[in-house]
Backbone as a chain_set.jsonl record, in Angstrom:
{"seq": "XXXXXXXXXXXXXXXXXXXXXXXXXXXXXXXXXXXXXXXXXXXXXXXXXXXXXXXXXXXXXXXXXXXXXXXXXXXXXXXXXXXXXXXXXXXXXXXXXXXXXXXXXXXXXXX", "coords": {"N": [[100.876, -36.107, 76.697], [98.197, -37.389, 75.668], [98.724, -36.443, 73.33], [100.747, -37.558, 72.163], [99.833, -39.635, 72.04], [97.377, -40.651, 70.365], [98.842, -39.425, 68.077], [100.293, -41.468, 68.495], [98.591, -43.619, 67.584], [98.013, -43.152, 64.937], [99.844, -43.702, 63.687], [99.905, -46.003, 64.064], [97.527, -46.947, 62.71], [97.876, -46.243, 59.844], [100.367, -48.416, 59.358], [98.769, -50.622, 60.171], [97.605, -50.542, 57.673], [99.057, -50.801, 56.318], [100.387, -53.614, 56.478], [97.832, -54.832, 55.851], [97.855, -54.797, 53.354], [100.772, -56.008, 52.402], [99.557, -58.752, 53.118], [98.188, -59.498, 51.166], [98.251, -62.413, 48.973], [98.187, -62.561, 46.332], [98.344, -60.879, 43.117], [97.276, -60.36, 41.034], [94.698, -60.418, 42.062], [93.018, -58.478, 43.057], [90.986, -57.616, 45.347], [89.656, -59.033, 48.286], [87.254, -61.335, 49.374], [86.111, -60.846, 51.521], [86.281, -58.3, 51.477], [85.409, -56.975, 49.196], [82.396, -57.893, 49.853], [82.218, -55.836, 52.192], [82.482, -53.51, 50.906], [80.557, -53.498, 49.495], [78.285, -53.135, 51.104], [79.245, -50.687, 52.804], [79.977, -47.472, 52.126], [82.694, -46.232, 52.811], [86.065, -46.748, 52.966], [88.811, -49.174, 53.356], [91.256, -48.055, 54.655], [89.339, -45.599, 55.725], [87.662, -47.09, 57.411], [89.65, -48.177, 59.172], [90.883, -45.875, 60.619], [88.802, -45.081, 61.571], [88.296, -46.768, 63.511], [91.172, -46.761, 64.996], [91.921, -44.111, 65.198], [89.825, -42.153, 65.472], [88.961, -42.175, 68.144], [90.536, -41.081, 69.765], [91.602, -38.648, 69.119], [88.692, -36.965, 69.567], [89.03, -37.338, 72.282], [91.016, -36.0, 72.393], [90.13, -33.091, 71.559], [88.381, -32.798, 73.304], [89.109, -32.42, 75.649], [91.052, -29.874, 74.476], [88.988, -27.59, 74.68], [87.561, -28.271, 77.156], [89.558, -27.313, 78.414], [90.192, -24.613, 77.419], [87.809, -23.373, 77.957], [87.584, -23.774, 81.251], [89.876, -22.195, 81.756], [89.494, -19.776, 80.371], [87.905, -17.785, 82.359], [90.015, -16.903, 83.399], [91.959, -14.443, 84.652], [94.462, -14.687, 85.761], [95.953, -16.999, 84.485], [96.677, -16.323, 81.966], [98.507, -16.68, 80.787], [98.657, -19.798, 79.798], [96.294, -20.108, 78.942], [96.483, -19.18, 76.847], [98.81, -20.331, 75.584], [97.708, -23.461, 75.292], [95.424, -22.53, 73.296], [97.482, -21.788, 71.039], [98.118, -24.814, 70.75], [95.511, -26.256, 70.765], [95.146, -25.038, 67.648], [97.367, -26.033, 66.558], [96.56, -28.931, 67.101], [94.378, -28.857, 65.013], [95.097, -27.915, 62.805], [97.428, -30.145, 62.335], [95.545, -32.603, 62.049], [93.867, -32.078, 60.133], [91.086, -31.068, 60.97], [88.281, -29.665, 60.352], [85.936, -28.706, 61.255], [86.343, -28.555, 64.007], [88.285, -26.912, 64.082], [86.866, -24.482, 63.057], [85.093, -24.359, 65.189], [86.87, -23.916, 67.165], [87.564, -21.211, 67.013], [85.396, -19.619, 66.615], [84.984, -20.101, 69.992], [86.817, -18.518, 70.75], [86.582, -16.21, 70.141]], "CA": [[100.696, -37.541, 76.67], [97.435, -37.875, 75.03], [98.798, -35.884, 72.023], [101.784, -38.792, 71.581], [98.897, -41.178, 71.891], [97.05, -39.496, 68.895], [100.057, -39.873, 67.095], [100.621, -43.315, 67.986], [96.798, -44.25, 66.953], [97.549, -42.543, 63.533], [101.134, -44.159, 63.198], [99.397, -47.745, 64.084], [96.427, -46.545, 61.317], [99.309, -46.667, 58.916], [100.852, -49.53, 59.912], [97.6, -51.703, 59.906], [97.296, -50.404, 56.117], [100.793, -51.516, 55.458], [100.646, -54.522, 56.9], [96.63, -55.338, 55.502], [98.828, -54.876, 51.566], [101.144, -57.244, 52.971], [98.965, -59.725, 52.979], [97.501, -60.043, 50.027], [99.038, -63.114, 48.498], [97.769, -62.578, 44.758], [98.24, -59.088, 43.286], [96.299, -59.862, 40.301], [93.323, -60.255, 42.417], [93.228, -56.923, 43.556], [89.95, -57.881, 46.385], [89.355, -60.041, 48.778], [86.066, -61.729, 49.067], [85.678, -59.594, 52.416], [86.785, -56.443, 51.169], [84.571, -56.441, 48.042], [81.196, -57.435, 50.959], [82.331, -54.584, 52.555], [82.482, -52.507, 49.829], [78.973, -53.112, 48.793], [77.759, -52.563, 52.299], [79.185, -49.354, 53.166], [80.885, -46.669, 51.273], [84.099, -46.057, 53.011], [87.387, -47.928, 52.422], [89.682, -49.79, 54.73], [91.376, -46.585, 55.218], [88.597, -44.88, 57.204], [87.415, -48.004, 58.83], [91.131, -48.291, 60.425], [91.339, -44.638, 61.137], [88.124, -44.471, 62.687], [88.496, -47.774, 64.831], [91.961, -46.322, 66.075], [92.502, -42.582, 65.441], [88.942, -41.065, 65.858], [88.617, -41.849, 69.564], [91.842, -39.955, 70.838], [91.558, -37.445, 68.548], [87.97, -36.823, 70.047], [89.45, -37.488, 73.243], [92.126, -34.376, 72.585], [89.46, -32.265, 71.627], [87.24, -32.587, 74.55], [90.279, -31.665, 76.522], [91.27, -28.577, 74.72], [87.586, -27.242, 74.685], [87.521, -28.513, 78.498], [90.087, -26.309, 79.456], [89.782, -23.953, 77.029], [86.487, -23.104, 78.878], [87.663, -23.466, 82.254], [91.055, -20.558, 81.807], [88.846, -18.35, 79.995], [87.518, -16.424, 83.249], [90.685, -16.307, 84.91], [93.266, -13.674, 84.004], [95.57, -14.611, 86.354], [96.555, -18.287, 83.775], [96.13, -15.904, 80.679], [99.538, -17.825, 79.373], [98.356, -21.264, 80.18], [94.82, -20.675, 78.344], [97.137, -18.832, 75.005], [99.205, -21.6, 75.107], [96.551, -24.142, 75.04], [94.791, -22.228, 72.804], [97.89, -22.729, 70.538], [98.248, -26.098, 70.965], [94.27, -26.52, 70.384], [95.309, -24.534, 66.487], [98.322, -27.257, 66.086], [96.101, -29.794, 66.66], [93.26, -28.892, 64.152], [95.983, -28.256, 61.295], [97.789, -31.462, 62.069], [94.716, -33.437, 61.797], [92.774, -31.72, 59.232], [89.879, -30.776, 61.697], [87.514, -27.856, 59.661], [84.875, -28.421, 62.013], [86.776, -28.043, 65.62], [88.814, -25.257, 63.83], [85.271, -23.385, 63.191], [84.372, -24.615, 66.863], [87.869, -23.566, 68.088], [87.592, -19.548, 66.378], [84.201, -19.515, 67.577], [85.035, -20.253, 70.668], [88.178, -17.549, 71.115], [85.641, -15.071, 70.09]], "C": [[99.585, -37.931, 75.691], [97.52, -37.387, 73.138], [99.664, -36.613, 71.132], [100.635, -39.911, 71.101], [97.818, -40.935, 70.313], [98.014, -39.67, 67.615], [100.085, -41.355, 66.445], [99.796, -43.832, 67.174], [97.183, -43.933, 65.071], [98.977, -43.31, 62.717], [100.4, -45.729, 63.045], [98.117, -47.726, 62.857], [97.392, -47.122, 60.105], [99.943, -47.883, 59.009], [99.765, -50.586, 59.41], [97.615, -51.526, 58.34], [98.189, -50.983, 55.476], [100.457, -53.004, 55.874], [99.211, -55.547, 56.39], [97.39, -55.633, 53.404], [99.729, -55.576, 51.526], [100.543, -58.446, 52.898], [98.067, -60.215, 52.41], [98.416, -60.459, 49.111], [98.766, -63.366, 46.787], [97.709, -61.107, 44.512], [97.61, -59.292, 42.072], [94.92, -59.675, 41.019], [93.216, -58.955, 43.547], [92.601, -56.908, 44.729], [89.719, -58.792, 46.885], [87.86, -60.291, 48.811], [85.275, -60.802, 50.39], [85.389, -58.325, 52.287], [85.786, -56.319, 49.689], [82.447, -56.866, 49.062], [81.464, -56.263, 51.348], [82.228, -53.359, 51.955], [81.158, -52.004, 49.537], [78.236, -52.793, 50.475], [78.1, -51.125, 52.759], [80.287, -48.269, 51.88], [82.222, -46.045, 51.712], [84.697, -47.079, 52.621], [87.776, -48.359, 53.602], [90.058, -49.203, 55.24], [90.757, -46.05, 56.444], [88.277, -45.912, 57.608], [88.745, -47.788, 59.438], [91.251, -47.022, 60.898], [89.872, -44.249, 61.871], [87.899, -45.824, 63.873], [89.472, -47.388, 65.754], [92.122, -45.006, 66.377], [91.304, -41.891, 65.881], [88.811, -41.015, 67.684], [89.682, -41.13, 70.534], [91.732, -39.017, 69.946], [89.773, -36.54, 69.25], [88.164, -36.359, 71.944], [90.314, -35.894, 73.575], [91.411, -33.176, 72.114], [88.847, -31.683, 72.452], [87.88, -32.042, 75.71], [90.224, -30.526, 76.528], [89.979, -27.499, 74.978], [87.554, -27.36, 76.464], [88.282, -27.115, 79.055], [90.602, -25.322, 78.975], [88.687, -22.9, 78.28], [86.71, -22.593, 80.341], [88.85, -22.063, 82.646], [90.315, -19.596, 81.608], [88.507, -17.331, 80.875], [88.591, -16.089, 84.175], [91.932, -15.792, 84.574], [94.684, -14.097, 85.013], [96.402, -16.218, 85.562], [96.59, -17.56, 82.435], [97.116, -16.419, 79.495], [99.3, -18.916, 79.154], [97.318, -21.081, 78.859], [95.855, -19.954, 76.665], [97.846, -20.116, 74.458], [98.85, -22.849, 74.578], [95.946, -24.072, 73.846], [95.846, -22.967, 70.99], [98.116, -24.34, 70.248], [96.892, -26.646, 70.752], [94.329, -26.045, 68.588], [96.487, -25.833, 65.975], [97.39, -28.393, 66.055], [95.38, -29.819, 64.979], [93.882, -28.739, 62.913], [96.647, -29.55, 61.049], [97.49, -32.702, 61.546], [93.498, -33.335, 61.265], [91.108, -31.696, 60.044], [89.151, -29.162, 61.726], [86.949, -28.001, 60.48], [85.417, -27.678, 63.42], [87.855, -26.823, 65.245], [87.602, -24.059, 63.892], [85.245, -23.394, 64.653], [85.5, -23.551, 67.689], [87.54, -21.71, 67.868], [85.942, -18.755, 67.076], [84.258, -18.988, 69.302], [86.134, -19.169, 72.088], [87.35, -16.194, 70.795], [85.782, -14.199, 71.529]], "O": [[99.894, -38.777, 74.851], [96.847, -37.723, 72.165], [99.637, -36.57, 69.902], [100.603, -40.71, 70.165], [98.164, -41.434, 69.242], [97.77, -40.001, 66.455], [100.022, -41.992, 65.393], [100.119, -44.441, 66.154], [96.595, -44.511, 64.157], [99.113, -43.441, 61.501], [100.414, -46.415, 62.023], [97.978, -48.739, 62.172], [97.491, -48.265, 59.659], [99.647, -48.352, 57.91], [99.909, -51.269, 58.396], [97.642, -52.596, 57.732], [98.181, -51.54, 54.378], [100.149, -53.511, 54.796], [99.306, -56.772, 56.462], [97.244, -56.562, 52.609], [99.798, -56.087, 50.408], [101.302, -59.33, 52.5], [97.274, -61.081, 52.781], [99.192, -59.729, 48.495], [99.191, -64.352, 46.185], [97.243, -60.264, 45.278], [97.167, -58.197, 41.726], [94.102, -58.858, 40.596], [93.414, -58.896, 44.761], [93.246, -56.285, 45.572], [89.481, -59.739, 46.136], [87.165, -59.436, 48.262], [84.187, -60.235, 50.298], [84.578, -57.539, 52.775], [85.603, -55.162, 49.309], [81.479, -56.141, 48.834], [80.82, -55.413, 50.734], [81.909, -52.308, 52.511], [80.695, -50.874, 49.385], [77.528, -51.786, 50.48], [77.158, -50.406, 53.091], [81.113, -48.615, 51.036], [82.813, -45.336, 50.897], [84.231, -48.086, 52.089], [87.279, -48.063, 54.689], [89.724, -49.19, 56.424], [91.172, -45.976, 57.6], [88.72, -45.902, 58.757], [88.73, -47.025, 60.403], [91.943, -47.054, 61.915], [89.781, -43.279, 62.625], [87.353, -45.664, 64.965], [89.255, -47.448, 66.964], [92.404, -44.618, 67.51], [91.512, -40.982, 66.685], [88.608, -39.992, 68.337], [89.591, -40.763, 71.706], [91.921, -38.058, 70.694], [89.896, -35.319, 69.345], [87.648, -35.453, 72.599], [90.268, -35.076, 74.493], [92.045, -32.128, 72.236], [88.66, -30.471, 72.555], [87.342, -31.354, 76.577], [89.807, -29.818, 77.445], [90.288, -26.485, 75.604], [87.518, -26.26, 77.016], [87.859, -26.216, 79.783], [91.482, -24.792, 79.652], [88.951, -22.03, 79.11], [86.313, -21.505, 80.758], [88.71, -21.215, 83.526], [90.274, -18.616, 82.351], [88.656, -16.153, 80.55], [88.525, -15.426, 85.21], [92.883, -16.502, 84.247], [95.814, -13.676, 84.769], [97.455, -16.558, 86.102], [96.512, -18.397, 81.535], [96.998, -16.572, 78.279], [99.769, -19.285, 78.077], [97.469, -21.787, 77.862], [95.693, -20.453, 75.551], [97.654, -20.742, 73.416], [99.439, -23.36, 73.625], [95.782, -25.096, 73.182], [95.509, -23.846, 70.197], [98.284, -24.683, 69.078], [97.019, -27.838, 70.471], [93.495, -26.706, 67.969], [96.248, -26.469, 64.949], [97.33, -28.952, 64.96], [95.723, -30.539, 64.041], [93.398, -29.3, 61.93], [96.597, -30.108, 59.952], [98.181, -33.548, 60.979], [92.46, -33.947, 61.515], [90.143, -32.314, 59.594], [89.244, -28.154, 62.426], [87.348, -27.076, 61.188], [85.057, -26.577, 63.836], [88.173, -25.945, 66.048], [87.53, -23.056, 64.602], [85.394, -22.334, 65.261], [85.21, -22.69, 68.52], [87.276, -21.093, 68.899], [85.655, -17.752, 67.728], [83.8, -17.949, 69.777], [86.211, -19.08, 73.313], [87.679, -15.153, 71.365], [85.09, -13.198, 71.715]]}, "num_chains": 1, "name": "protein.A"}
C-alpha cells in the first residue's frame, strides 16, 4: 500500500509539472514573475519543490518501514523469508527511486 502511494506521489509530481506548463499562457515569456522570485531565492527548480512537497514524505515514510522491519526480522530465524523478501523489496525501492544514501544505509545494514 504505501509503495502504490509512493508511486502515486511521484505520478501526481509529474502531473503538477504538466499541468504548471499548461498554464503558461505566453511561451515567449518563458518566467513568471513568481518563478523568476523564486529562482533568486533558492536554488532548486519547480521540479524539486513539487517532488519534495509530494514525493519526499512517502518515500521517507517507505524507508522508515523497511529499516523498521528490517531491524525487527533480523534476530529471528524462524521469518528468515519474510526479512529476504523485505530485504528485496527494500533493494527495489532504492533503485526505483535513485536512493545512494539508503542503498549505502541498506548494505550496511545487511552486513
Amino acid at each position: 500500500l504505501a509503495e502504490s502511494r509512493a508511486e502515486a506521489a511521484a505520478t501526481k509530481a509529474i502531473a503538477a509539472e504538466k499541468a504548471a506548463a499548461e498554464r503558461v499562457q505566453d511561451l515567449e515569456a518563458e518566467a513568471t514573475p513568481e518563478s523568476i522570485m523564486m529562482s533568486t531565492m533558492t536554488e532548486e527548480s519547480e521540479k524539486e519543490r513539487t517532488d519534495r512537497e509530494l514525493l519526499v514524505p512517502w518515500l521517507k515514510f517507505l524507508w522508515e518501514t523497511y529499516r523498521s522491519v528490517l531491524d525487527i526480522l533480523r534476530s529471528n530465524s524462524k521469518l528468515e523469508i519474510v526479512y529476504h523478501k523485505t530485504a528485496e523489496r527494500a533493494f527495489t525501492f532504492c533503485g526505483k527511486f535513485k536512493r545512494k544514501t539508503e542503498f549505502r544505509r541498506l548494505c550496511e545494514m545487511l552486513r
